[in-house]
C-alpha positions as CSV (number, residue, x, y, z in Angstrom):
1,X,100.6,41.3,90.6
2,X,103.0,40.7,93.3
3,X,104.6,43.7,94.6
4,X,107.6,42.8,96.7
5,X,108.4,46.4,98.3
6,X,111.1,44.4,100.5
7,X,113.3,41.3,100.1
8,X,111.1,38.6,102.1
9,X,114.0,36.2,101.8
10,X,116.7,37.9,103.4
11,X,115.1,40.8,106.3
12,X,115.7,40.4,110.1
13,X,114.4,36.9,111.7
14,X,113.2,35.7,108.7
15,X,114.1,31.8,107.3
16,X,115.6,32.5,104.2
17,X,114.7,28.3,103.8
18,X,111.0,29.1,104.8
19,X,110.1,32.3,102.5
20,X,111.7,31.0,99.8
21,X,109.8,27.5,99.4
22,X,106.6,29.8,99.8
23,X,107.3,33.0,97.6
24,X,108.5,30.4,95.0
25,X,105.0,28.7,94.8
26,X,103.3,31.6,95.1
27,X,104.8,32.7,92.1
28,X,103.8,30.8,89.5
29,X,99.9,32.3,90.4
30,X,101.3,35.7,89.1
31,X,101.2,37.5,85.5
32,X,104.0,40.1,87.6
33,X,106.2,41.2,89.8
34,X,107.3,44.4,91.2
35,X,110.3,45.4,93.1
36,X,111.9,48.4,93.8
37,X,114.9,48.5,92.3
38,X,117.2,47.0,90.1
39,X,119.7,45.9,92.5
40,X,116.7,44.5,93.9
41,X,115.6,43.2,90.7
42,X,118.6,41.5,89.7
43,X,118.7,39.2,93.2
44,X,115.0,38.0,92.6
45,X,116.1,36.8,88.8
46,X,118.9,35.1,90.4
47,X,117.1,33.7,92.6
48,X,113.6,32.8,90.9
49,X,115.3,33.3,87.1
50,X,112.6,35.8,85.7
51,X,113.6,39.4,86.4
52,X,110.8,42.0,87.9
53,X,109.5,45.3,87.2
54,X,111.7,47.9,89.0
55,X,109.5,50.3,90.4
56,X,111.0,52.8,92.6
57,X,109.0,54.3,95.6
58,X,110.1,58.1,95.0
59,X,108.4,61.0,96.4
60,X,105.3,62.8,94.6
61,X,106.7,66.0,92.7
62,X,105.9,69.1,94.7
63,X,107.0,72.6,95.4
64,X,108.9,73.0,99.0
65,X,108.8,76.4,98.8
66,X,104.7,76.3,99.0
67,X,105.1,74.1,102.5
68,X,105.7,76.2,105.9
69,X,108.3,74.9,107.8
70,X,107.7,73.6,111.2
71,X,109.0,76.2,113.5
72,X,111.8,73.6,115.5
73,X,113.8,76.5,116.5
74,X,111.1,78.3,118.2
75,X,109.8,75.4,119.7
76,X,112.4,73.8,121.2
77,X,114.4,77.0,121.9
78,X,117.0,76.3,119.3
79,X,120.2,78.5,118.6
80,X,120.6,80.3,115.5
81,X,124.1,78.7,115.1
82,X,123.2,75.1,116.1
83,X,122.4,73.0,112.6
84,X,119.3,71.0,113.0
85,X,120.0,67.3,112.0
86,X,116.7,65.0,111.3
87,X,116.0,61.4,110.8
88,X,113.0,60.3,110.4
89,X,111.2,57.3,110.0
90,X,110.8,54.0,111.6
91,X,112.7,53.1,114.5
92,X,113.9,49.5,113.6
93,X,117.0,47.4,114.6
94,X,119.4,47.4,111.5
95,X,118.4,51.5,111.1
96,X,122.0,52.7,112.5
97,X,120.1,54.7,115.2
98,X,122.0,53.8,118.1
99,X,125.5,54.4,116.3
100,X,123.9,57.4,115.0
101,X,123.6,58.7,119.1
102,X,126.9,57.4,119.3
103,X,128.3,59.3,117.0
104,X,126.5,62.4,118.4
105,X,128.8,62.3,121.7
106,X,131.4,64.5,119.9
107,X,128.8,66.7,118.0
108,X,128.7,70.1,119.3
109,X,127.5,72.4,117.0
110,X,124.0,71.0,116.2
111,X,120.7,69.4,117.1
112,X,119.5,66.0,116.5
113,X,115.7,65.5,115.6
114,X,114.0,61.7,115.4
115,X,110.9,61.7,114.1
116,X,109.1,58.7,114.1
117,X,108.0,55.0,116.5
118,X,108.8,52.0,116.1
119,X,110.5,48.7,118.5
120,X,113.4,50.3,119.3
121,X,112.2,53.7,120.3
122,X,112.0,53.3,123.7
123,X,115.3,51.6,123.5
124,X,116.6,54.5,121.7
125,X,115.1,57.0,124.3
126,X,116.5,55.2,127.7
127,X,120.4,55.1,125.6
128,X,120.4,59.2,124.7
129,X,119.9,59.6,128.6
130,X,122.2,57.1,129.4
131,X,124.7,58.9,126.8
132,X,124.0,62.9,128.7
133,X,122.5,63.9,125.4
134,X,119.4,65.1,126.1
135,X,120.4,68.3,125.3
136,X,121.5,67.2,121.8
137,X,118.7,64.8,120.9
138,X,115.2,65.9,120.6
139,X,112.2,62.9,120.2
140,X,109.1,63.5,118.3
141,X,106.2,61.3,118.2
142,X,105.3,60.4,114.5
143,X,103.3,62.8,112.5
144,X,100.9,62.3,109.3
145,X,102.5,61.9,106.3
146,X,101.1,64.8,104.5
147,X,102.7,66.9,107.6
148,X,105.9,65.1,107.7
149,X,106.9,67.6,104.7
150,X,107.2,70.7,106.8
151,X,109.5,69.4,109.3
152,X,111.9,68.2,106.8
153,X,112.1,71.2,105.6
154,X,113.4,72.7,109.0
155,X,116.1,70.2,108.8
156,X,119.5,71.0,107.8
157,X,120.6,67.7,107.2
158,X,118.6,64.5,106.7
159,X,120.0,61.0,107.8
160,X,120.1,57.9,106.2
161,X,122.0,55.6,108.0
162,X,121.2,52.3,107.3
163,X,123.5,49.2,108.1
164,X,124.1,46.0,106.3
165,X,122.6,43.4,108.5
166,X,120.9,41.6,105.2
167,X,120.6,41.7,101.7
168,X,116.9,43.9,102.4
169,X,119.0,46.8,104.4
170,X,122.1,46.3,101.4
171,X,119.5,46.4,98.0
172,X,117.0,49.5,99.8
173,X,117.0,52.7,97.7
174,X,115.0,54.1,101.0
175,X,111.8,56.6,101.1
176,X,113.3,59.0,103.0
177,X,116.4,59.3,101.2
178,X,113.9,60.8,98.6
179,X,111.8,62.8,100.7
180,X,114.8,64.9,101.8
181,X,115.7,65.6,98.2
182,X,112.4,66.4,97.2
183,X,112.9,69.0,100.6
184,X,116.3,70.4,99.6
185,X,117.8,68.6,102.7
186,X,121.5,67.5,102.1
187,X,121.7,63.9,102.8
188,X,124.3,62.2,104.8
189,X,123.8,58.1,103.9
190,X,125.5,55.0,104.6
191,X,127.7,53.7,101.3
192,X,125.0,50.7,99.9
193,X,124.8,50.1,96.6
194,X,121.3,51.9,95.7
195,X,121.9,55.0,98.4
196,X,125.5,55.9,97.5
197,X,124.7,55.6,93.8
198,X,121.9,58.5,94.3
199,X,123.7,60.5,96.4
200,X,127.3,60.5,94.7
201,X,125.7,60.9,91.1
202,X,123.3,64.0,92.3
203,X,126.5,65.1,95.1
204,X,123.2,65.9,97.4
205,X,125.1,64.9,100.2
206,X,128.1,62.9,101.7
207,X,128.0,58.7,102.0
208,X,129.9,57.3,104.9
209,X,130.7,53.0,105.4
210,X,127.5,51.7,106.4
211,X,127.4,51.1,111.0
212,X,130.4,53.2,111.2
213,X,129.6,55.8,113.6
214,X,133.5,57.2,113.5
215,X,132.6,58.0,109.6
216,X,129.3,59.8,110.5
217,X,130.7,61.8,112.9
218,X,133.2,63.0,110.7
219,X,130.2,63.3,108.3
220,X,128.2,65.5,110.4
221,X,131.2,67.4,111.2
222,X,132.1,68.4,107.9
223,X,128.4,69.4,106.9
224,X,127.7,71.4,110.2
225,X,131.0,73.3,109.9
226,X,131.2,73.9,105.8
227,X,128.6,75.7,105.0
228,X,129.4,76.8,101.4
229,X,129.4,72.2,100.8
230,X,126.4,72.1,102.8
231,X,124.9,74.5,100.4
232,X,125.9,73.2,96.9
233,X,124.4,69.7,98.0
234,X,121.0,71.6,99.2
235,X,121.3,73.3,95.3
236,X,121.7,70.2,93.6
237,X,118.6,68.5,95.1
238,X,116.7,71.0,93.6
239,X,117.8,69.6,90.1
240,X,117.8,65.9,91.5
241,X,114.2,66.2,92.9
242,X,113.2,66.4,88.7
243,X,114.5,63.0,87.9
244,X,113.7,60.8,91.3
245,X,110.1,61.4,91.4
246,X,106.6,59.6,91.5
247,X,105.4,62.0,88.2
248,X,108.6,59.9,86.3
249,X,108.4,56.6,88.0
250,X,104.9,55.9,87.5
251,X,105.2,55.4,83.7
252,X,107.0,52.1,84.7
253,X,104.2,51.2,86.9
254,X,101.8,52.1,83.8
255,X,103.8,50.7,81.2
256,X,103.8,47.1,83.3
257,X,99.9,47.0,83.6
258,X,99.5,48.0,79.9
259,X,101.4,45.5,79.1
260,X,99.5,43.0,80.9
């Protein structure tokens, strides 16, 4: 089984010429392929003319309300009326991350968390100073997965901010898109094909043109200052969590091998 959990022919300084002669080969020493999702699925037929499994890389099912949140407020000495606004994850070029500090120049009524490491990080780090917002943007080193939970559930808003800088960044559905629904965080995500379908179908959330950091400041905006919208999306994730999860998705994964 080959289990393609990202586009190897089109990702950042990669030879589209290069992976494809090899993946192509390679191929034809498999019984299947996985990828996760159909938009995703629908480039490797074009490209290879046999269409993968599309398995999607949801969250496990659990209960929120059984996880403690990380106390962020306390910790940090956070006002009651400043929203706490999280991304985590990896801190990659192509993430949005240093439009997404851009865009925090004219946010005044809230807290940005970024939870994770990665190449950029230190990158990311040295431009928030040399933007004055160390008092806006907070930096925390990445945590254990099974932790991760609680301080997503502190959040108030989870970003997803992802620009289209290949075909990879275009097709991704995204892990942490799901991790904040499966938290009841309202989602604010760039308008690609696989984010903006979850997000506008579920309304969990607002979508905004993918590396415009005008839009997502208008974004965060709106969700810090309406708080009755900010609270319908937090509802509906609490439906939406039910139908993008590994306890569903995992039948695919079962009904590939049983087919095998």
């Amino acid at each position: 089984i080959y289990d393609s959990h990202e586009v190897q022919t089109s990702r950042t300084h990669y030879s589209f010429e290069k992976i494809y002669k090899i993946e192509k080969f390679l191929l034809k020493f498999t019984d299947g392929v996985i990828v996760e999702n159909k938009t995703r699925a629908d480039y490797h037929h074009d490209l290879y003319k046999e269409l993968p499994a599309a398995v999607h890389n949801y969250s496990e099912l659990y209960n929120i309300d059984e996880v403690e949140a990380f106390p962020l407020r306390k910790e940090y000495n956070i006002p009651d009326d400043k929203k706490i606004i999280l991304y985590q994850g990896g801190m990659q070029a192509g993430r949005g991350l240093f439009k997404l500090l851009d865009a925090f120049i004219n946010i005044d009524g809230a807290v940005l968390f970024m939870i994770g490491d990665g190449k950029e990080r230190q990158n990311l780090i040295s431009y928030h100073k040399e933007l004055a917002l160390q008092n806006k943007v907070i930096f925390i080193e990445r945590v254990p997965y099974q932790d991760l939970r609680s301080y997503t559930k502190a959040a108030d808003v989870g970003i997803q901010f992802l620009e289209n800088t290949n075909f990879n960044h275009y097709s991704a559905s995204s892990n942490k898109l799901f991790e904040y629904i499966m938290a009841h965080v309202p989602v604010i995500g760039s308008k690609l094909p696989e984010i903006e379908k979850v997000i506008e179908n579920e309304e969990i959330g607002l979508t905004v043109e993918a590396g415009n950091a005008e839009e997502l400041t208008e974004g965060l905006k709106k969700l810090i200052e309406d708080d009755e919208l900010r609270l319908k999306f937090k509802k509906n994730t609490e439906a939406a969590k039910y139908k993008y999860n590994w306890e569903n998705e995992k039948d695919v994964l079962k009904a590939l091998y049983t087919k095998l």
